[in-house]
VOVO-401592 format. One record per residue (C-alpha): residue number from 1; x, y, z negated. Coordinates in nm, 2 decimals, padded with zeros to 4 digits. Each point is the difference from the previous one (the first is absolute). Layout:
BEGIN
   pos        u        v        w
   NUM        X        Y        Z
...
//
This chain:
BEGIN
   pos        u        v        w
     1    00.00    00.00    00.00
     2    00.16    00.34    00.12
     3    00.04    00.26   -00.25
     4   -00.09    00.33    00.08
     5    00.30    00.26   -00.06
     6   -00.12    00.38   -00.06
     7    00.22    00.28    00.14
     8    00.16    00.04   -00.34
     9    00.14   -00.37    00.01
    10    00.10    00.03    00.31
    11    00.24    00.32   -00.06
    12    00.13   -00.14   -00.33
    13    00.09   -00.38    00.23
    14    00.17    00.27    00.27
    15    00.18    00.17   -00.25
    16    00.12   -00.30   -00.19
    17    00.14   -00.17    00.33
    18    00.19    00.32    00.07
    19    00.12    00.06   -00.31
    20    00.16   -00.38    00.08
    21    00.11    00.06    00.34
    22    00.23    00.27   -00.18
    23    00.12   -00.21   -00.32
    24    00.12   -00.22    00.31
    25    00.18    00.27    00.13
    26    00.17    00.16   -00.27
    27    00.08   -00.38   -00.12
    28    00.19   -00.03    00.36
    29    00.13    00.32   -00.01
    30    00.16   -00.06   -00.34
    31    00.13   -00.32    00.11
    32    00.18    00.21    00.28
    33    00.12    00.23   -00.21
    34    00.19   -00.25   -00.18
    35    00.21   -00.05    00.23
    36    00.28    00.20    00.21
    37   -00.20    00.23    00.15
    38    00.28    00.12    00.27
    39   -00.02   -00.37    00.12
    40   -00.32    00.03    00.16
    41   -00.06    00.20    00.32
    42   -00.29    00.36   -00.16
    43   -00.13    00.26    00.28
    44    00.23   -00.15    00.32
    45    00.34   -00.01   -00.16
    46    00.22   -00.30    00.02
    47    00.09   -00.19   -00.33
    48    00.41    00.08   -00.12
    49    00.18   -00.29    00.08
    50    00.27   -00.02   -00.25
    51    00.26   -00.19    00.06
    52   -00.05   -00.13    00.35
    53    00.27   -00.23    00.11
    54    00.06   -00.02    00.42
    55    00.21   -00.21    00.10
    56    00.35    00.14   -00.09
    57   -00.11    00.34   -00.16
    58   -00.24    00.10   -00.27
    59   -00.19    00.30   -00.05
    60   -00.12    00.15   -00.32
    61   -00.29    00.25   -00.02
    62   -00.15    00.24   -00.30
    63   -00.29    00.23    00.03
    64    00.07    00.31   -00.18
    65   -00.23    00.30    00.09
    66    00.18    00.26   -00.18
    67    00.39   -00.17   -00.01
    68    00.26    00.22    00.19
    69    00.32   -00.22   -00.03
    70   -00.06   -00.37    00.00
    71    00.28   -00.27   -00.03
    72    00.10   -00.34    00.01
    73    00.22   -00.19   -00.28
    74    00.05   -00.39    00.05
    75    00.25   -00.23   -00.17
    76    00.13   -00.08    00.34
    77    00.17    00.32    00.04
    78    00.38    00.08   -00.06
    79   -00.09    00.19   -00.28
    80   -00.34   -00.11   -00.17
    81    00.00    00.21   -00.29
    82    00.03    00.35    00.18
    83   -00.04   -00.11    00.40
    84   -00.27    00.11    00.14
    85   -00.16    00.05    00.39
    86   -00.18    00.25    00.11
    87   -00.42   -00.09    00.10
    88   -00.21    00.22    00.24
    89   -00.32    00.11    00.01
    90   -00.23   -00.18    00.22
    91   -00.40    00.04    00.07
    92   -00.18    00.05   -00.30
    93    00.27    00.10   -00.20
    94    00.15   -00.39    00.01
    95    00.38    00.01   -00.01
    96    00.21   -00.27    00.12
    97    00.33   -00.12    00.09
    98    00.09   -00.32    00.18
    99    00.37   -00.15   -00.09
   100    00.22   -00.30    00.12
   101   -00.19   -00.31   -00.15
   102    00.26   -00.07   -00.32
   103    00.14   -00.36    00.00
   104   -00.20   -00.28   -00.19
   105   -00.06    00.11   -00.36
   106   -00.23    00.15   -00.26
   107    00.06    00.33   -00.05
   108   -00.14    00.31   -00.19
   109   -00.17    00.35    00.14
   110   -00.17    00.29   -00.05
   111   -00.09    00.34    00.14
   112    00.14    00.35   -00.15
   113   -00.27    00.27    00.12
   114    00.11    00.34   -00.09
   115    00.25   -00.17   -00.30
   116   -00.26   -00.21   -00.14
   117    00.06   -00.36    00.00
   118   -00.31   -00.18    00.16
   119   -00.05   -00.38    00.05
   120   -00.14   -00.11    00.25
   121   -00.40   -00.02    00.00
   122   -00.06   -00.22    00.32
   123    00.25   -00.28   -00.12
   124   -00.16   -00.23   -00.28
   125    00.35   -00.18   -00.10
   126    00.17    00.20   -00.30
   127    00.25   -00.10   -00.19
   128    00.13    00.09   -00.35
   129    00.34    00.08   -00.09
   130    00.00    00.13   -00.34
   131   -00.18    00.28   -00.06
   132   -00.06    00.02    00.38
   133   -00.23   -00.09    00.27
   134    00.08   -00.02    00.37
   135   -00.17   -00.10    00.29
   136    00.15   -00.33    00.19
   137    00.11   -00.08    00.33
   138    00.08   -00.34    00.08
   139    00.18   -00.09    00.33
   140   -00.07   -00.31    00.08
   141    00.30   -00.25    00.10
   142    00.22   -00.28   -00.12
   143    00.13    00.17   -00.28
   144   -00.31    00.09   -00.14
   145   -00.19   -00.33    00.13
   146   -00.02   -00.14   -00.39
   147   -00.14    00.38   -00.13
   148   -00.34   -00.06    00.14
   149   -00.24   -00.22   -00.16
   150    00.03   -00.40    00.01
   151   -00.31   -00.23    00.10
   152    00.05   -00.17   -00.39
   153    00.07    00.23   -00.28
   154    00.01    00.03   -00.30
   155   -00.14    00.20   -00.27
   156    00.15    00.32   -00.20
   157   -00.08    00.10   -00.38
   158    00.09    00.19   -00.29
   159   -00.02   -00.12   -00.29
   160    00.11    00.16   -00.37
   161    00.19   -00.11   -00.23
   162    00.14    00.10   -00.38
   163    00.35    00.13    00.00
   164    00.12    00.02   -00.41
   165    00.37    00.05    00.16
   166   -00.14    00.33    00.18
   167   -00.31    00.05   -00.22
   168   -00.26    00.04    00.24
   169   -00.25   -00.18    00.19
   170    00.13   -00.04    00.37
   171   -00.10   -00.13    00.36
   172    00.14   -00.19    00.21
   173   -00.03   -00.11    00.39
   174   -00.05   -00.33    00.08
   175   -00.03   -00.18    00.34
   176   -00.10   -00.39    00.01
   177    00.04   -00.15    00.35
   178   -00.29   -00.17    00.20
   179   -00.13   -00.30   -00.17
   180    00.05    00.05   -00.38
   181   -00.36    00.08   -00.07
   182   -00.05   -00.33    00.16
   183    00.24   -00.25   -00.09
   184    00.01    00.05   -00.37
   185    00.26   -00.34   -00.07
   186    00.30    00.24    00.20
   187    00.23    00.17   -00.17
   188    00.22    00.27    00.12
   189    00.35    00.16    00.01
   190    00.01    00.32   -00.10
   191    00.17    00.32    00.16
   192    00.03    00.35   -00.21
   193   -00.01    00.27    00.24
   194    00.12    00.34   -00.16
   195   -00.04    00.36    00.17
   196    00.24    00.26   -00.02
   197   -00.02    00.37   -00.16
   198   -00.31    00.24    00.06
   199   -00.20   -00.35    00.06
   200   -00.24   -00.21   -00.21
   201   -00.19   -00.37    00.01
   202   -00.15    00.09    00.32
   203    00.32    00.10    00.16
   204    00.09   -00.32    00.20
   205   -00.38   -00.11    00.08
   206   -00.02    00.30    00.18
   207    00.25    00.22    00.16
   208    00.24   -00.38    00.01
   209   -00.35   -00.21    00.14
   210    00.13   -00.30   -00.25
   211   -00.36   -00.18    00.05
   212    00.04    00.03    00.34
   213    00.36   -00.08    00.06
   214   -00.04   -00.30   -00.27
   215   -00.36   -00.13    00.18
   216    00.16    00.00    00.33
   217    00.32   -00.18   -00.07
   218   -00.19   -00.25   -00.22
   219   -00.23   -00.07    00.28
   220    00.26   -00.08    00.25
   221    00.22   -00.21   -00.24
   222    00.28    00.21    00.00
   223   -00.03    00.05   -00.37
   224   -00.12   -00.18   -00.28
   225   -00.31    00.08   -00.18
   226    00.03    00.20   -00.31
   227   -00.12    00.27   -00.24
   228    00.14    00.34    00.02
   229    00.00    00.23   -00.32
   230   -00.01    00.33    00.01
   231    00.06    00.21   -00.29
   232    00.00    00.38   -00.09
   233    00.38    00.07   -00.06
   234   -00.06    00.32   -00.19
   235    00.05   -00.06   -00.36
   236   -00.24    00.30   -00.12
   237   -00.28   -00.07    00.22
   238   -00.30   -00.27   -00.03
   239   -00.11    00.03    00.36
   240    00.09    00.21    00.32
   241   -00.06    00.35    00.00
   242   -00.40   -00.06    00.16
   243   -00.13   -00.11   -00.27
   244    00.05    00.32   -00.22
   245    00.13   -00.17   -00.32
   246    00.22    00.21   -00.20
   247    00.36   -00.08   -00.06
   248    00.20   -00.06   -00.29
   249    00.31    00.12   -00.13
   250    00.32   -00.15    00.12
   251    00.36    00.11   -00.06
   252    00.16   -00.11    00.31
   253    00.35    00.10   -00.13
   254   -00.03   -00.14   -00.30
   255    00.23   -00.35    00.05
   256   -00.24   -00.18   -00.21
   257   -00.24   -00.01    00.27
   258    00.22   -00.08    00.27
   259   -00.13   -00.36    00.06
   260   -00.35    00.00   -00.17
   261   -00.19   -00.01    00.31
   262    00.25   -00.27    00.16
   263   -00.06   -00.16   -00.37
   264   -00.36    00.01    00.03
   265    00.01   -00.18    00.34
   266    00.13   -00.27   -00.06
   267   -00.09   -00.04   -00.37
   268   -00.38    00.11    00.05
   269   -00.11   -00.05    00.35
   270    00.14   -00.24    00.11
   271   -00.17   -00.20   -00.30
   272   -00.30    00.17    00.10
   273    00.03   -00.13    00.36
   274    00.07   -00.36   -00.11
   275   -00.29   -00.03   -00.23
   276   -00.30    00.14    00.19
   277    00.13   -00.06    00.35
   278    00.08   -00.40    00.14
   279    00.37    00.02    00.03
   280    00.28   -00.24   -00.05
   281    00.21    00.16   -00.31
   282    00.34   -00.08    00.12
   283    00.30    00.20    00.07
   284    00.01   -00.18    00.35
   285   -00.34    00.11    00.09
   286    00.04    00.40   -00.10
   287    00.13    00.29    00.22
   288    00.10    00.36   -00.06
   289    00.01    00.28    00.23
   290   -00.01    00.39    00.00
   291    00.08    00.27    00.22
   292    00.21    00.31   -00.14
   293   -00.10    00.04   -00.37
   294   -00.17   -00.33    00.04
   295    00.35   -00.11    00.10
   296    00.18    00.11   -00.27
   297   -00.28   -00.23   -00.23
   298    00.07   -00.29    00.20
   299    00.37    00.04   -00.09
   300   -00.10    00.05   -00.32
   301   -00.24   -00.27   -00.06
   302    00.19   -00.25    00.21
   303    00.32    00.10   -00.24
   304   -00.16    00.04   -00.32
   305   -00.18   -00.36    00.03
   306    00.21   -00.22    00.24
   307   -00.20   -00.26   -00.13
   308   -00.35    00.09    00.17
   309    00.07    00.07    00.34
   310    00.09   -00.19    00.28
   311   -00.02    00.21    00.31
   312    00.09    00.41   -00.06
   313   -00.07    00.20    00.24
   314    00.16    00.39   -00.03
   315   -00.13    00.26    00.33
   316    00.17    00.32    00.03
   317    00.18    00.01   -00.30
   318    00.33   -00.13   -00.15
   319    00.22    00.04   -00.32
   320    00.36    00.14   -00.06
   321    00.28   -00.24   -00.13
   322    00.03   -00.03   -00.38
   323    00.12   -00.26   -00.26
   324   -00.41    00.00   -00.11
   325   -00.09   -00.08    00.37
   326    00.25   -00.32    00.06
   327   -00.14   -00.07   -00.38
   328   -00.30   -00.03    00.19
   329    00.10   -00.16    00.34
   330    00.20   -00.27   -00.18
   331   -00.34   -00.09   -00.20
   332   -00.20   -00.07    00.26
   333    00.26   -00.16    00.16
   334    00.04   -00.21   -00.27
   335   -00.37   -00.06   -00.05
   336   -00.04   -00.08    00.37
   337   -00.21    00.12    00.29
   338   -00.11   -00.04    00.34
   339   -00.06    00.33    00.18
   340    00.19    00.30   -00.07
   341   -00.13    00.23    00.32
   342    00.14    00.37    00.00
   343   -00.13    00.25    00.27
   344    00.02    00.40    00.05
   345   -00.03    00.19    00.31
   346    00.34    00.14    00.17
   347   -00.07    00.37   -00.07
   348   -00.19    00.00   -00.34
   349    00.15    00.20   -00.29
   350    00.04   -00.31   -00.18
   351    00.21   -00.24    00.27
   352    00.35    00.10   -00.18
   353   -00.16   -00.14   -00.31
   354   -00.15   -00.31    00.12
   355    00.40   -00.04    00.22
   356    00.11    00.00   -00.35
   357   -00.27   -00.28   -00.14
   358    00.11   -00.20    00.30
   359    00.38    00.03   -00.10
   360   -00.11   -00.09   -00.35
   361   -00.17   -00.27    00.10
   362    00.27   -00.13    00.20
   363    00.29    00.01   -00.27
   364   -00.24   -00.14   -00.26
   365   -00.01   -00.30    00.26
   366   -00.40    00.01    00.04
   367   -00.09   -00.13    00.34
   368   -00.26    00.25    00.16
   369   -00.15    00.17    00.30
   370    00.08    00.33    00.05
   371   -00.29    00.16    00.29
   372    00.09    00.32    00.14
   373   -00.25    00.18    00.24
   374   -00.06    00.32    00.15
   375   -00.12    00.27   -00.13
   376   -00.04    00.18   -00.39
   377   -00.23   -00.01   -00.31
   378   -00.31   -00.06    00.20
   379   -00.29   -00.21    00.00
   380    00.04   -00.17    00.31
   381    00.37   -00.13   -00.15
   382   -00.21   -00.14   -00.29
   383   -00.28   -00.18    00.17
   384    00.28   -00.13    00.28
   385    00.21   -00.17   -00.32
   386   -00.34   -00.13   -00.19
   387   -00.10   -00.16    00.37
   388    00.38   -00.16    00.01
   389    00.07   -00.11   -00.34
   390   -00.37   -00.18   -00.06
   391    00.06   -00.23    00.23
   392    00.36   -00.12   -00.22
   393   -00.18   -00.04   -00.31
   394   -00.11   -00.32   -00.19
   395    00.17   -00.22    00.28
//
């Protein structure tokens, strides 16, 4: 039976669907709006594409209305920490600059308009160095085949744990290869992955693409599969800067805390590690490695307690020659290893030091590996050694 509707009704039904027709709107609209906006083509202008690669050049773009002097600084340049090339202004206020295509690598960029640093708002891959972000430009190649993600991976965490040595609550960076949530009766070697000065636990997961680098190796069988710990090498802080924690007190010249956060390492988390994760708790099945500062803790830890490392791993660092240091040499000599692997690039401020840990090395009679590449105190040195050394470890 129809149901007659009066004019009233019929207003307040009209009303009502159009009141919907606009919640459907603004709901869209807001969905846009959550997005980049510059990505999406408004009133006939092209989207900003932002780095677009073409064959054996790259271009980079920003759209800045009001900007008179725009620039380009990359990592790839002679001098990344004051090089810069000049962009022009293009339709719509765009600027851009096209460039050689830089060999296979990950490297670091952003835009300077009118002396104001500016990432990159086109280009979704950042990465953090310190207190830092950058945008990311990854040319693809041979070198950086193992930087991209794997078909199998595995899974990154950060757990906390209670330091008494340091006093704080602390987190940590953990990668766990492909398979270990499934095949809970494996157990694992262990490698202690430490980042150098100005970084934190996030350090090597992203500007060094451990995850990656380890998930591709692992999946090809060039390395074995293990657990890589990550901790925060700054003895004053609980977490990296991100998380706004405050900081405590720390006298680094005070030569009572010299070795406390080497102490806590290897005394704290590496208990930590071996009672909440599946690992095999044997000297044999636990590696060291750090890059800079973090080198100077492998040399530390790996000399302090010969007894709990088996493969040590030092990147862009080294020692000078003293009785305390062939003290240490002859003790893990003594105690035995299997890897000793030193690396640092040809030009980095730190090569005469790490020549005189190789000589060190070499008249305490400790058979080792001493890699020498191209290149300084970069990044793309550091993710170069972790994707060579892996590979040597647990064998």
């Amino acid at each position: 039976m129809a149901v007659p509707i009066n004019g009233d009704s019929q207003i307040l039904i009209t009303m009502k669907r159009i009141t919907a027709i606009l919640a459907s709107l603004l709901l869209a609209a807001s969905s846009l709006c959550a997005q980049e906006l510059t990505n999406f083509s408004f009133w006939g202008q092209k989207p900003v594409v932002s780095p677009e690669i073409q064959n054996d050049s790259v271009t980079f773009r920003l759209k800045a209305d009001y900007a008179t002097v725009v620039k380009l600084s990359g990592s790839w340049m002679p001098n990344p920490w004051g090089g810069t090339i000049d962009m022009t202004r293009g339709e719509n206020n765009v600027w851009e600059v096209t460039i050689p295509l830089p060999e296979p690598e990950i490297y670091t960029y952003n835009f300077v308009a009118d002396g104001v640093s500016v990432n990159d708002p086109q280009n979704v891959m950042v990465q953090r160095d310190g207190s830092r972000y950058l945008s990311m430009l990854l040319v693809e190649g041979e070198r950086t085949e193992n930087y991209k993600p794997a078909n199998q991976r595995g899974t990154v965490s950060h757990p906390w744990y209670d330091s008494k040595i340091l006093g704080i609550n602390r987190r940590l960076t953990v990668y766990t290869p492909y398979g270990y949530e499934k095949n809970t009766k494996t157990k694992y070697p262990v490698l202690y992955l430490l980042h150098g000065a100005g970084g934190d636990e996030e350090a090597w997961s992203s500007m060094g693409r451990t995850a990656q680098i380890l998930d591709n190796l692992i999946e090809k069988g060039l390395a074995k599969p293990m657990i890589v710990v990550m901790p925060n090498g700054n003895p004053n802080q609980q977490a990296a800067q991100t998380f706004g924690l405050l900081t405590t007190e720390y006298d680094w010249r005070n030569p009572e805390n010299r070795n406390l956060y080497v102490k806590s390492l290897v005394e704290e988390i590496v208990p930590f590690i071996e009672k909440n994760y599946r690992t095999v708790a044997k000297k044999s099945h636990r590696a060291i490695a750090g890059l800079s500062m973090g080198g100077g803790h492998t040399i530390a830890a790996s000399g302090m307690y010969p007894d709990t490392f088996d493969y040590i791993c030092p990147l862009s660092m080294g020692a000078h020659k003293s009785d305390e240091l062939s003290a240490q040499l002859q003790g893990i000599k003594k105690a035995g290893y299997k890897l000793y692997w030193l690396a640092c690039g040809n030009t980095d401020f730190l090569f005469d030091q790490a020549n005189e840990l190789d000589e060190a090395l070499t008249e305490n009679g400790l058979e080792h590996t001493y890699y020498v590449s191209e290149g300084g105190h970069v990044w793309a040195n550091w993710r170069l050694y972790l994707n060579t050394f892996a590979p040597l470890l647990f064998k």
